[in-house]
N, CA, C and O atoms as a Maestro MAE file, in Angstrom:
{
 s_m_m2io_version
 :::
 2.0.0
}

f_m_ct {
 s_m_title
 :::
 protein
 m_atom[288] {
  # First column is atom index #
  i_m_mmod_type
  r_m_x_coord
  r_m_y_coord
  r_m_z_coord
  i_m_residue_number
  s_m_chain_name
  s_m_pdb_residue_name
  s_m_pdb_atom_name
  i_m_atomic_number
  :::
  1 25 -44.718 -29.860 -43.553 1 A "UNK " " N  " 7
  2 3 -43.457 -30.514 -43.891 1 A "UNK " " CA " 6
  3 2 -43.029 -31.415 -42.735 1 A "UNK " " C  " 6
  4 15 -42.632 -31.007 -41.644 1 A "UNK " " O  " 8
  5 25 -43.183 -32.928 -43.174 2 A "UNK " " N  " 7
  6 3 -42.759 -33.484 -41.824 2 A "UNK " " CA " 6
  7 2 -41.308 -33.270 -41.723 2 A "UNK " " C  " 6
  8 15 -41.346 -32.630 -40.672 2 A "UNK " " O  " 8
  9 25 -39.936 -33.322 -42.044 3 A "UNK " " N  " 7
  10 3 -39.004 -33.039 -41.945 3 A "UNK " " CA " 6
  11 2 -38.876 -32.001 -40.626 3 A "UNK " " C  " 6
  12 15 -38.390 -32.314 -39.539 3 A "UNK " " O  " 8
  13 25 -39.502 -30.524 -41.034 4 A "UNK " " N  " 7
  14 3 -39.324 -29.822 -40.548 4 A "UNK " " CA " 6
  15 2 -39.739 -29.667 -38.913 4 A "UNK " " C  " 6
  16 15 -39.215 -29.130 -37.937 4 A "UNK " " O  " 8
  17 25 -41.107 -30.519 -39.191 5 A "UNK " " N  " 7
  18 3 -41.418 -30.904 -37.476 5 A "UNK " " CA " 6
  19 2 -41.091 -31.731 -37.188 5 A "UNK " " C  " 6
  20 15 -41.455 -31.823 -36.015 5 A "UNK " " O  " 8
  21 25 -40.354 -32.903 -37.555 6 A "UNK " " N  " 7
  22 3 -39.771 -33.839 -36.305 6 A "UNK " " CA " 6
  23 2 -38.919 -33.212 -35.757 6 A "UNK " " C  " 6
  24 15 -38.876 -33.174 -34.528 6 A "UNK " " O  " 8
  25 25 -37.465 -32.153 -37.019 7 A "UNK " " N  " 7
  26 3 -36.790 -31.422 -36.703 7 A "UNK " " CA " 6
  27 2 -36.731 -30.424 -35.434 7 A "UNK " " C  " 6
  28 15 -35.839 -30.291 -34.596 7 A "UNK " " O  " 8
  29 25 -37.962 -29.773 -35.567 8 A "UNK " " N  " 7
  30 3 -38.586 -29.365 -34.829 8 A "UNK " " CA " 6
  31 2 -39.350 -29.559 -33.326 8 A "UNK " " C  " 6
  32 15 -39.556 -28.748 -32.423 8 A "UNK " " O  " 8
  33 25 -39.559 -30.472 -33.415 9 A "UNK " " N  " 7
  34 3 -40.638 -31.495 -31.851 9 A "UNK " " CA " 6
  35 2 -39.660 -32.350 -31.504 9 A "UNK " " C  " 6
  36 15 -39.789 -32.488 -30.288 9 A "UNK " " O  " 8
  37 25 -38.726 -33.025 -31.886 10 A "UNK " " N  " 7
  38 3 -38.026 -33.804 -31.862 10 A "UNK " " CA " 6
  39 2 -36.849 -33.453 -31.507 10 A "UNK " " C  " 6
  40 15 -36.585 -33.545 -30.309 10 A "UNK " " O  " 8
  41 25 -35.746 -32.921 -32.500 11 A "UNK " " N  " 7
  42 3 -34.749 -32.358 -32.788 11 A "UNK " " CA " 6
  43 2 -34.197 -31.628 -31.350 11 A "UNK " " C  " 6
  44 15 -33.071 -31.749 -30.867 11 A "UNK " " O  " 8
  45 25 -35.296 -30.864 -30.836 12 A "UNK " " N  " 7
  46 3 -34.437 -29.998 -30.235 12 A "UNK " " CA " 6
  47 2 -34.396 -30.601 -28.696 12 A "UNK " " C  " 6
  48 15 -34.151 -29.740 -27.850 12 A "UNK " " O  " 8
  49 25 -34.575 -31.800 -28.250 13 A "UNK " " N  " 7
  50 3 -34.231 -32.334 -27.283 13 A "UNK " " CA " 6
  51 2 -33.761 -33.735 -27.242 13 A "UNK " " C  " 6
  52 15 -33.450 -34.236 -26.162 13 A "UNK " " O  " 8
  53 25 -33.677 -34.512 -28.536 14 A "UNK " " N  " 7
  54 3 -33.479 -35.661 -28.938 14 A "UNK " " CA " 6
  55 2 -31.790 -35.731 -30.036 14 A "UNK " " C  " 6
  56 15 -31.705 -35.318 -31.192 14 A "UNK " " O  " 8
  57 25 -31.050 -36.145 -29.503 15 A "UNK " " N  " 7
  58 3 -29.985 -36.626 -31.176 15 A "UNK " " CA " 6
  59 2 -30.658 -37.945 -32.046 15 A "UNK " " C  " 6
  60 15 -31.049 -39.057 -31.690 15 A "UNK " " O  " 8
  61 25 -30.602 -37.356 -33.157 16 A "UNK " " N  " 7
  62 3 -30.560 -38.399 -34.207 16 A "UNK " " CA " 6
  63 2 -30.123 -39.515 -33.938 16 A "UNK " " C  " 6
  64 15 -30.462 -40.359 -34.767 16 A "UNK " " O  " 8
  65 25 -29.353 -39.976 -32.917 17 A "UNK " " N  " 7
  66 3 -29.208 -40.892 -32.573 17 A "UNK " " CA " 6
  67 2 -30.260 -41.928 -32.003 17 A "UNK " " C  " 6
  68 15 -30.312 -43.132 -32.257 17 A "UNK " " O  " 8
  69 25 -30.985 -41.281 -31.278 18 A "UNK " " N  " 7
  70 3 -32.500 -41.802 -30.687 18 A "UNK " " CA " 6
  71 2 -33.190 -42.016 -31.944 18 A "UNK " " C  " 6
  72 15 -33.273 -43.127 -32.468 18 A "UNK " " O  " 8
  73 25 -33.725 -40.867 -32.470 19 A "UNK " " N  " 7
  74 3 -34.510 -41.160 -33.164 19 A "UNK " " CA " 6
  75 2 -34.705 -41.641 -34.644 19 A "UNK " " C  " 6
  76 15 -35.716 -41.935 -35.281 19 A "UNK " " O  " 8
  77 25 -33.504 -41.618 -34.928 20 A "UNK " " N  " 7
  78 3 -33.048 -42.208 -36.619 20 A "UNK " " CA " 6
  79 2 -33.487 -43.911 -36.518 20 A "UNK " " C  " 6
  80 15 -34.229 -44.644 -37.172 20 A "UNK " " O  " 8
  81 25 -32.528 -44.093 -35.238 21 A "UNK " " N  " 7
  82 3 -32.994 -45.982 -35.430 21 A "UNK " " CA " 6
  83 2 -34.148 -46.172 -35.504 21 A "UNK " " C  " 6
  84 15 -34.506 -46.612 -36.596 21 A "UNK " " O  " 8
  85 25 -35.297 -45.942 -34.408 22 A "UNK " " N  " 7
  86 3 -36.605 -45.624 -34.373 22 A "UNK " " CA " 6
  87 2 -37.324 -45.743 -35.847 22 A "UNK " " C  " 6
  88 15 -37.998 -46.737 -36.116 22 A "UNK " " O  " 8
  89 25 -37.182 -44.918 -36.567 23 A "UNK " " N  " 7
  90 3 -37.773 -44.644 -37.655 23 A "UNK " " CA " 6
  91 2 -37.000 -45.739 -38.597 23 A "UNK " " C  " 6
  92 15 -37.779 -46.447 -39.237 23 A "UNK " " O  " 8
  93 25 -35.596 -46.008 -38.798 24 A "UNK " " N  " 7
  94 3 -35.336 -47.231 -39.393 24 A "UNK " " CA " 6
  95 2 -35.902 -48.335 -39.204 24 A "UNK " " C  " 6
  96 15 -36.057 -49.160 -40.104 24 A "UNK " " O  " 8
  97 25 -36.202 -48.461 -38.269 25 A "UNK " " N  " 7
  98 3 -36.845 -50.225 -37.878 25 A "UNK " " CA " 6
  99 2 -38.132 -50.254 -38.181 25 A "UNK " " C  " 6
  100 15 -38.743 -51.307 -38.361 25 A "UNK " " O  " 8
  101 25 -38.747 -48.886 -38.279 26 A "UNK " " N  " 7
  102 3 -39.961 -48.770 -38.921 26 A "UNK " " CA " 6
  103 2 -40.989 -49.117 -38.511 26 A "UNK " " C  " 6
  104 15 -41.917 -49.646 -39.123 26 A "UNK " " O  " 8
  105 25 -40.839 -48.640 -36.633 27 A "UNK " " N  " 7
  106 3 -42.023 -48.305 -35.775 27 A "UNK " " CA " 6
  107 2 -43.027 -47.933 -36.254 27 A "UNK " " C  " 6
  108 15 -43.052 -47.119 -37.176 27 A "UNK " " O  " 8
  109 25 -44.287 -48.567 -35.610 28 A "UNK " " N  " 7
  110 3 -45.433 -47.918 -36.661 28 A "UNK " " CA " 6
  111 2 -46.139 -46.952 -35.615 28 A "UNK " " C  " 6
  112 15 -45.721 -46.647 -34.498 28 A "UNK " " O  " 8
  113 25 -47.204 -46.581 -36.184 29 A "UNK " " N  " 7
  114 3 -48.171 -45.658 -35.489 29 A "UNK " " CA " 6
  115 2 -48.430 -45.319 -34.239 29 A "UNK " " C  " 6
  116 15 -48.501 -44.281 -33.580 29 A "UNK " " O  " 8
  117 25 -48.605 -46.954 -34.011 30 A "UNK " " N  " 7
  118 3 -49.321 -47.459 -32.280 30 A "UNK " " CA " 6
  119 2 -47.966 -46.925 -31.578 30 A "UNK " " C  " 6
  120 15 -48.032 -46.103 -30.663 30 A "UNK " " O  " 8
  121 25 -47.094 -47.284 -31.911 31 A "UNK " " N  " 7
  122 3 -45.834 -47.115 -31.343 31 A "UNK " " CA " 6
  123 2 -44.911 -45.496 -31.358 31 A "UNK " " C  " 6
  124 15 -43.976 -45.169 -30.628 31 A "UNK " " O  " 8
  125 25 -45.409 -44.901 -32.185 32 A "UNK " " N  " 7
  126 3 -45.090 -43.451 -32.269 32 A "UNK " " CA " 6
  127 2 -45.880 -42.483 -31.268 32 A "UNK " " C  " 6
  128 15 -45.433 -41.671 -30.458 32 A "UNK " " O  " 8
  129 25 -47.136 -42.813 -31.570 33 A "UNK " " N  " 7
  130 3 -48.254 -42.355 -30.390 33 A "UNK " " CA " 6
  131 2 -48.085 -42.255 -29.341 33 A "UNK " " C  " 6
  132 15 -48.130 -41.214 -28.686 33 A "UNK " " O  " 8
  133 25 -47.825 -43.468 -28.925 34 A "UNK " " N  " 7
  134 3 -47.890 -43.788 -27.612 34 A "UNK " " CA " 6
  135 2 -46.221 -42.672 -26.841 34 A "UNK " " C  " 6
  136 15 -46.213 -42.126 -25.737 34 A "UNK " " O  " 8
  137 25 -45.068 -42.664 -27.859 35 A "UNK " " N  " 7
  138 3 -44.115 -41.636 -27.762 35 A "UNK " " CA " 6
  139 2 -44.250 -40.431 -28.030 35 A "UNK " " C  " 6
  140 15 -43.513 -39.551 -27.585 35 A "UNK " " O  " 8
  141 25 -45.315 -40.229 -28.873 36 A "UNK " " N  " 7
  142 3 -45.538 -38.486 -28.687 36 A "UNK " " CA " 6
  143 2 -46.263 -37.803 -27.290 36 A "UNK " " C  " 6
  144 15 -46.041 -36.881 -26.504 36 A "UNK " " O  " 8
  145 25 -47.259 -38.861 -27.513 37 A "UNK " " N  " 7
  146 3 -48.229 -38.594 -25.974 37 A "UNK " " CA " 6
  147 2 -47.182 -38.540 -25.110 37 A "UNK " " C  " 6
  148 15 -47.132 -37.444 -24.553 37 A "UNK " " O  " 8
  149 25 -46.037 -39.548 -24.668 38 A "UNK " " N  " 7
  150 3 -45.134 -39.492 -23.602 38 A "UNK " " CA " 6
  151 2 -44.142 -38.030 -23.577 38 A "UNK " " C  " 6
  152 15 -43.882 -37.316 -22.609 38 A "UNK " " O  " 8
  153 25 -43.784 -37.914 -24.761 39 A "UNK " " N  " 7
  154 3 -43.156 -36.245 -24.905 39 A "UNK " " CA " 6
  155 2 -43.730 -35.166 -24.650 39 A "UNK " " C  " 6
  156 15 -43.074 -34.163 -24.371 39 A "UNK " " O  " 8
  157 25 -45.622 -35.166 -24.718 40 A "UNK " " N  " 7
  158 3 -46.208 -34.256 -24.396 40 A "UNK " " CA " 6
  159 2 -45.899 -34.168 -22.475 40 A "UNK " " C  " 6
  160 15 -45.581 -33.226 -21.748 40 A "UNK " " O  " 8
  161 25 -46.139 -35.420 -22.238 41 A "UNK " " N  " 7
  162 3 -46.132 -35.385 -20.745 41 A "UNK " " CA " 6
  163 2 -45.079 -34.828 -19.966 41 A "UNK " " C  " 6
  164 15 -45.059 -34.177 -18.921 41 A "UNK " " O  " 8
  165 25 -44.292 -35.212 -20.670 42 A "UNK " " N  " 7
  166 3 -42.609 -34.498 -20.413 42 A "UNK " " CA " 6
  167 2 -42.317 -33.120 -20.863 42 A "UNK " " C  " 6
  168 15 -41.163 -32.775 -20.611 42 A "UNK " " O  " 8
  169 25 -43.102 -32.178 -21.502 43 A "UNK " " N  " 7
  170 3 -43.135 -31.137 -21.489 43 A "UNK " " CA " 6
  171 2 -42.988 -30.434 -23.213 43 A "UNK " " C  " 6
  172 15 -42.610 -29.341 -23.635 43 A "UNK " " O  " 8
  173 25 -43.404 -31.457 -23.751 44 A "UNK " " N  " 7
  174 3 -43.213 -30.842 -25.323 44 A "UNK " " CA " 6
  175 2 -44.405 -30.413 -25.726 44 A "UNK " " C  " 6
  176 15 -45.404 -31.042 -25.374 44 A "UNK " " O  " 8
  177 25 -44.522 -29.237 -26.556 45 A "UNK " " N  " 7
  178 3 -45.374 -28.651 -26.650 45 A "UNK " " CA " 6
  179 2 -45.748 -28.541 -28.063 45 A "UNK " " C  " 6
  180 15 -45.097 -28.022 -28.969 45 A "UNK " " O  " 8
  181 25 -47.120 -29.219 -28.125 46 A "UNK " " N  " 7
  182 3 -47.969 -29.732 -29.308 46 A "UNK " " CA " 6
  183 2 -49.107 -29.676 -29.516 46 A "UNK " " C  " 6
  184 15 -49.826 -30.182 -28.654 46 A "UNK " " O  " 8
  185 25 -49.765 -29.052 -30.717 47 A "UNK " " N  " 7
  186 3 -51.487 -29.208 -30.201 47 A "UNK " " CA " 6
  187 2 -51.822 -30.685 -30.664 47 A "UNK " " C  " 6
  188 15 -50.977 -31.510 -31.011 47 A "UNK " " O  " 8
  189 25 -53.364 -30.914 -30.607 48 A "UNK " " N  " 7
  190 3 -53.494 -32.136 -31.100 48 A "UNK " " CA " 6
  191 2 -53.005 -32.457 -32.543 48 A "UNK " " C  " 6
  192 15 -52.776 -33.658 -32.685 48 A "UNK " " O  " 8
  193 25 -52.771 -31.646 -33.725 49 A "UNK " " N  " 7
  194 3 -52.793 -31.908 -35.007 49 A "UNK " " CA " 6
  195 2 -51.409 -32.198 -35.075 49 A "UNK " " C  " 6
  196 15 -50.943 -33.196 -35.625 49 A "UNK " " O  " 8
  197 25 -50.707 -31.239 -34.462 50 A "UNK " " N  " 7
  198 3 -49.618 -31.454 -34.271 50 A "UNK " " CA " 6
  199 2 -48.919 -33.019 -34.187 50 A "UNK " " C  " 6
  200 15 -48.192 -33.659 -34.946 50 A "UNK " " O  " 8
  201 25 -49.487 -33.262 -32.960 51 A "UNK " " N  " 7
  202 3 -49.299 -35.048 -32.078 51 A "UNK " " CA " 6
  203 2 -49.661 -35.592 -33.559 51 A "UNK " " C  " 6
  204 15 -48.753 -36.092 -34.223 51 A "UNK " " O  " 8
  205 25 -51.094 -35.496 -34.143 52 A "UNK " " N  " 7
  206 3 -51.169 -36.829 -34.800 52 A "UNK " " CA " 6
  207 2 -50.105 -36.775 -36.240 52 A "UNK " " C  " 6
  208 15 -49.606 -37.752 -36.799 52 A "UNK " " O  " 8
  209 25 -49.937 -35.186 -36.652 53 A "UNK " " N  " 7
  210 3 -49.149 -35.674 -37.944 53 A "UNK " " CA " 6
  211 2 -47.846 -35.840 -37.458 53 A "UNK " " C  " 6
  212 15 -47.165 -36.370 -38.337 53 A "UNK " " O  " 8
  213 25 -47.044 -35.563 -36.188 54 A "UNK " " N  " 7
  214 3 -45.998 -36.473 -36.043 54 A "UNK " " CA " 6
  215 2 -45.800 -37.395 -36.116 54 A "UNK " " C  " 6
  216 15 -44.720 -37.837 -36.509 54 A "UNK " " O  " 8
  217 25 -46.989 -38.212 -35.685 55 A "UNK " " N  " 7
  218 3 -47.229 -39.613 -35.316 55 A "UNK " " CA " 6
  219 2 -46.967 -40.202 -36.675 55 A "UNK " " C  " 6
  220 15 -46.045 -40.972 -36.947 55 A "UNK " " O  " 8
  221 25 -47.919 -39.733 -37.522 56 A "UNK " " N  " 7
  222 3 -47.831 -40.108 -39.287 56 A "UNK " " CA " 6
  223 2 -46.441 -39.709 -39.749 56 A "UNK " " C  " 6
  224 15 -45.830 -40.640 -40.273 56 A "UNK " " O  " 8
  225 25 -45.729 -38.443 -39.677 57 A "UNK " " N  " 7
  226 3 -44.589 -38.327 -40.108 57 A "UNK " " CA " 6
  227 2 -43.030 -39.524 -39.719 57 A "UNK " " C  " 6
  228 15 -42.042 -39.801 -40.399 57 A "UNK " " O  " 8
  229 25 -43.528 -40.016 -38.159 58 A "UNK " " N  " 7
  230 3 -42.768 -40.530 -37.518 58 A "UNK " " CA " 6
  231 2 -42.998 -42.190 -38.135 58 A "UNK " " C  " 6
  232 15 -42.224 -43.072 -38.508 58 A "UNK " " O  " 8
  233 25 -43.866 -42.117 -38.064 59 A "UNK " " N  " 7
  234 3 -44.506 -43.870 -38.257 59 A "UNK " " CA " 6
  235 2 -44.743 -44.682 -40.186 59 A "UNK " " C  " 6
  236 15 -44.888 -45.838 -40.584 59 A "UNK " " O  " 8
  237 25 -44.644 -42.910 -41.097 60 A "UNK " " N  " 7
  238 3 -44.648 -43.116 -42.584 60 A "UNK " " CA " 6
  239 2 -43.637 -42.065 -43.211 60 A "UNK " " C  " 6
  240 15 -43.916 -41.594 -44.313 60 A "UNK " " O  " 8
  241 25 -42.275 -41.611 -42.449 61 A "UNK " " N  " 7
  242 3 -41.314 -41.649 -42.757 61 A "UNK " " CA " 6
  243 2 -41.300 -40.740 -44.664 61 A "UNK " " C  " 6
  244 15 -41.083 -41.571 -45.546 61 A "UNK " " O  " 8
  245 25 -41.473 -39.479 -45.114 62 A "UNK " " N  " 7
  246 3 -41.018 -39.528 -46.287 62 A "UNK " " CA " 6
  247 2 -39.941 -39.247 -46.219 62 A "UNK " " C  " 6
  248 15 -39.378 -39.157 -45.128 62 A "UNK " " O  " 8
  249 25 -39.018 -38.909 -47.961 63 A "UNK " " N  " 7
  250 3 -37.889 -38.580 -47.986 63 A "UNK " " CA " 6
  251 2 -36.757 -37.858 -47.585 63 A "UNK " " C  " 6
  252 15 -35.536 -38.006 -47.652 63 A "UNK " " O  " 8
  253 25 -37.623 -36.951 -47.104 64 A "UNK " " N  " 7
  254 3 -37.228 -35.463 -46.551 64 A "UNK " " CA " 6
  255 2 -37.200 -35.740 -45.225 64 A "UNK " " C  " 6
  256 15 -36.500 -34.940 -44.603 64 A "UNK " " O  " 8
  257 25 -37.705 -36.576 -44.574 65 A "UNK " " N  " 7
  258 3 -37.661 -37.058 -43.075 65 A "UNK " " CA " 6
  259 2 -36.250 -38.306 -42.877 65 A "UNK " " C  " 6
  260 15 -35.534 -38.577 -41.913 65 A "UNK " " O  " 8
  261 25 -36.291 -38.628 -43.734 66 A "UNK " " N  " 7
  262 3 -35.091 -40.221 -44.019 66 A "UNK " " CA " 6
  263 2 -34.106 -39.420 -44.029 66 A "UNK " " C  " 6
  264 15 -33.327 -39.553 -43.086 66 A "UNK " " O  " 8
  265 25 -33.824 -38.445 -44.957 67 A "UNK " " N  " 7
  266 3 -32.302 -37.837 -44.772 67 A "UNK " " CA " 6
  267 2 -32.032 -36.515 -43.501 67 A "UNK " " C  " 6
  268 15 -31.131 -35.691 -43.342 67 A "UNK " " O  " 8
  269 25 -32.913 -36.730 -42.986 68 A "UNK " " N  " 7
  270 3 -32.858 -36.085 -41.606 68 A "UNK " " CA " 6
  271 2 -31.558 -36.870 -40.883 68 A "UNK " " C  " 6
  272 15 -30.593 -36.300 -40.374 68 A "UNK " " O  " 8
  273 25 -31.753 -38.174 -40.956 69 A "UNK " " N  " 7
  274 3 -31.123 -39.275 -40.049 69 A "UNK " " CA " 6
  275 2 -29.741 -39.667 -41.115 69 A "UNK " " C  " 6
  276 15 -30.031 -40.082 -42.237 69 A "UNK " " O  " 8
  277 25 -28.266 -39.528 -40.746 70 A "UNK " " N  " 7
  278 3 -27.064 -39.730 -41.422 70 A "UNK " " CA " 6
  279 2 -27.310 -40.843 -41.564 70 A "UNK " " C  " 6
  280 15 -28.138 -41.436 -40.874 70 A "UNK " " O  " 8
  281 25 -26.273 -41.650 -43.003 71 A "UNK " " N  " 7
  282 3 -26.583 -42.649 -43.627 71 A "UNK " " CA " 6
  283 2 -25.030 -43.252 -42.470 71 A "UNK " " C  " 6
  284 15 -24.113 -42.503 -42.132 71 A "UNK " " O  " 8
  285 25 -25.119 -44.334 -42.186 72 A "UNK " " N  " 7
  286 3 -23.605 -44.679 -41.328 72 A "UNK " " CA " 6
  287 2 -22.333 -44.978 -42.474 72 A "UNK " " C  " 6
  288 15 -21.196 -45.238 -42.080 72 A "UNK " " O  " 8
  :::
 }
 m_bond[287] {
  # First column is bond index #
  i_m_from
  i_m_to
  i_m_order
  :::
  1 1 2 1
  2 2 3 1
  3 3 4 2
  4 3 5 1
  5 5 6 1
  6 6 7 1
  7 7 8 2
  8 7 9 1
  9 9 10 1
  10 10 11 1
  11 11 12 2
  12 11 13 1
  13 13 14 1
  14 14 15 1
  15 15 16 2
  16 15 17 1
  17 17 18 1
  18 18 19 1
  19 19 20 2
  20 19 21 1
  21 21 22 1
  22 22 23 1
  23 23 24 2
  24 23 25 1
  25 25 26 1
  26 26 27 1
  27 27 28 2
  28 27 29 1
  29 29 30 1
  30 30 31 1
  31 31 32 2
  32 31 33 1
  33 33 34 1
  34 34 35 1
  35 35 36 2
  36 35 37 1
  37 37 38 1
  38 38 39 1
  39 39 40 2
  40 39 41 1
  41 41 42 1
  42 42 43 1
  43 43 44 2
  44 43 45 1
  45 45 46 1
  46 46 47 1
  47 47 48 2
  48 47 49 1
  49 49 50 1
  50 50 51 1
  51 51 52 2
  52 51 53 1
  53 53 54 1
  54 54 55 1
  55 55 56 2
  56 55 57 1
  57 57 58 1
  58 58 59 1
  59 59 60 2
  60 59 61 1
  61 61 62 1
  62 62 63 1
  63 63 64 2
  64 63 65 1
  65 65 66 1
  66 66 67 1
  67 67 68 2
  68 67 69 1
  69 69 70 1
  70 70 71 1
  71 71 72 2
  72 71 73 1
  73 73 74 1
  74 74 75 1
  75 75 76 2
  76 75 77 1
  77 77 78 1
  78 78 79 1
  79 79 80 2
  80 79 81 1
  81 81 82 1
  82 82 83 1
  83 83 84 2
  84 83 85 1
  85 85 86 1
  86 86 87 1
  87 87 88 2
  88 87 89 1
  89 89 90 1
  90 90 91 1
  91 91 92 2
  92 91 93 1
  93 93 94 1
  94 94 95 1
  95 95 96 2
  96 95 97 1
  97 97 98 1
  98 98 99 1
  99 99 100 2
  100 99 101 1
  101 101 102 1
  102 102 103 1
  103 103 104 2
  104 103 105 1
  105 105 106 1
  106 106 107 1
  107 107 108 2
  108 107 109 1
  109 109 110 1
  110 110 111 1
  111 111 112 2
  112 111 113 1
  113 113 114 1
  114 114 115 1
  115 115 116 2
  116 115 117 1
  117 117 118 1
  118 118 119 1
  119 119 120 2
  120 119 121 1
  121 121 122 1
  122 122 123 1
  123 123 124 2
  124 123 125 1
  125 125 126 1
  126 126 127 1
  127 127 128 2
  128 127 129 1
  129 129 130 1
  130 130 131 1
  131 131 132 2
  132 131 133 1
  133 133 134 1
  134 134 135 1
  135 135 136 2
  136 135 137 1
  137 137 138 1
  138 138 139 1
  139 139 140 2
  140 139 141 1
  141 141 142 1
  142 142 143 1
  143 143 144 2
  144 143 145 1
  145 145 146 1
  146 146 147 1
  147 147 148 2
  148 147 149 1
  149 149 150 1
  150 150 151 1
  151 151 152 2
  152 151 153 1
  153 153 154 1
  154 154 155 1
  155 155 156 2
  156 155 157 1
  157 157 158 1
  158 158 159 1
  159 159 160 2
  160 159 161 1
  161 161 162 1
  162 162 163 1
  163 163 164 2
  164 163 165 1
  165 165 166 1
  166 166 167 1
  167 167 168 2
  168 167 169 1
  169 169 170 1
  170 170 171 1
  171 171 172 2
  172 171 173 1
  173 173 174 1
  174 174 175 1
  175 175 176 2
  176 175 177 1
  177 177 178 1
  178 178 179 1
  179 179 180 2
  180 179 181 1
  181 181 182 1
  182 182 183 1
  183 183 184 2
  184 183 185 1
  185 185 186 1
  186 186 187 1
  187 187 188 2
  188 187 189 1
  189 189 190 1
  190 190 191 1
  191 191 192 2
  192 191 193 1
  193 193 194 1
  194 194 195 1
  195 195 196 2
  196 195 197 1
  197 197 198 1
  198 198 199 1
  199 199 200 2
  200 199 201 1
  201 201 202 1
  202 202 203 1
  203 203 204 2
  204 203 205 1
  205 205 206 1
  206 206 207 1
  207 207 208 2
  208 207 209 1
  209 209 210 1
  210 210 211 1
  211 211 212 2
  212 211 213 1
  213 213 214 1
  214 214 215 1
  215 215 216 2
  216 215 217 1
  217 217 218 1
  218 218 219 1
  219 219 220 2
  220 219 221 1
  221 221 222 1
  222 222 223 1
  223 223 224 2
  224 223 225 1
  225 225 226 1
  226 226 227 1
  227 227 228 2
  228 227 229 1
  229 229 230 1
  230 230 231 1
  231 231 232 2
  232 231 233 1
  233 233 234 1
  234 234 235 1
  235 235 236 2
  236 235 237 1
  237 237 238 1
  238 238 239 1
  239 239 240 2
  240 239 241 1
  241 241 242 1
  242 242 243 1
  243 243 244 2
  244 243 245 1
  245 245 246 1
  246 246 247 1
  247 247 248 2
  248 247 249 1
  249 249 250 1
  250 250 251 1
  251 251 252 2
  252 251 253 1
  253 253 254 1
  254 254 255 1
  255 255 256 2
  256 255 257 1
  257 257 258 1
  258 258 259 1
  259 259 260 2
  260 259 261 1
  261 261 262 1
  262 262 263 1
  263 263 264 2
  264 263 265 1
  265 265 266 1
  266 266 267 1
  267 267 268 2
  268 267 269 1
  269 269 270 1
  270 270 271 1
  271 271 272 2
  272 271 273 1
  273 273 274 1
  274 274 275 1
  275 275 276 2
  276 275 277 1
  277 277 278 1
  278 278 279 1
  279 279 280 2
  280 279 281 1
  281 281 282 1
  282 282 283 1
  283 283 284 2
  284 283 285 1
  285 285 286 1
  286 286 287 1
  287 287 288 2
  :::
 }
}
């Protein structure tokens, strides 16, 4: 469930504030990657499958991930 892991990997050191726009503007892959890898470095803890379906969750956004982020 991507919802549940951005919620999750994300969520608990990030506000929606960061990361809602992010995903609105509709960063792609290259660009998610390169931010998960940087979160790993910083101490978030992910295996590889992890990293890449964030990357996909982060970068192809479903529904359940969109209403993560308040509508303004």
């Amino acid at each position: 469930d991507c919802a549940a892991l951005v919620q999750n990997k994300c969520g608990t050191c990030h506000f929606v504030n960061y990361v809602c726009p992010r995903i609105e503007k509709g960063k792609g892959s290259f660009y998610w990657k390169g931010i998960v890898k940087d979160m790993v470095k910083k101490g978030m803890v992910a295996t590889e499958q992890e990293q890449d379906r964030l990357t996909t969750c982060l970068a192809s956004p479903d529904a359940k991930t969109k209403a993560f982020c308040p509508k303004p």
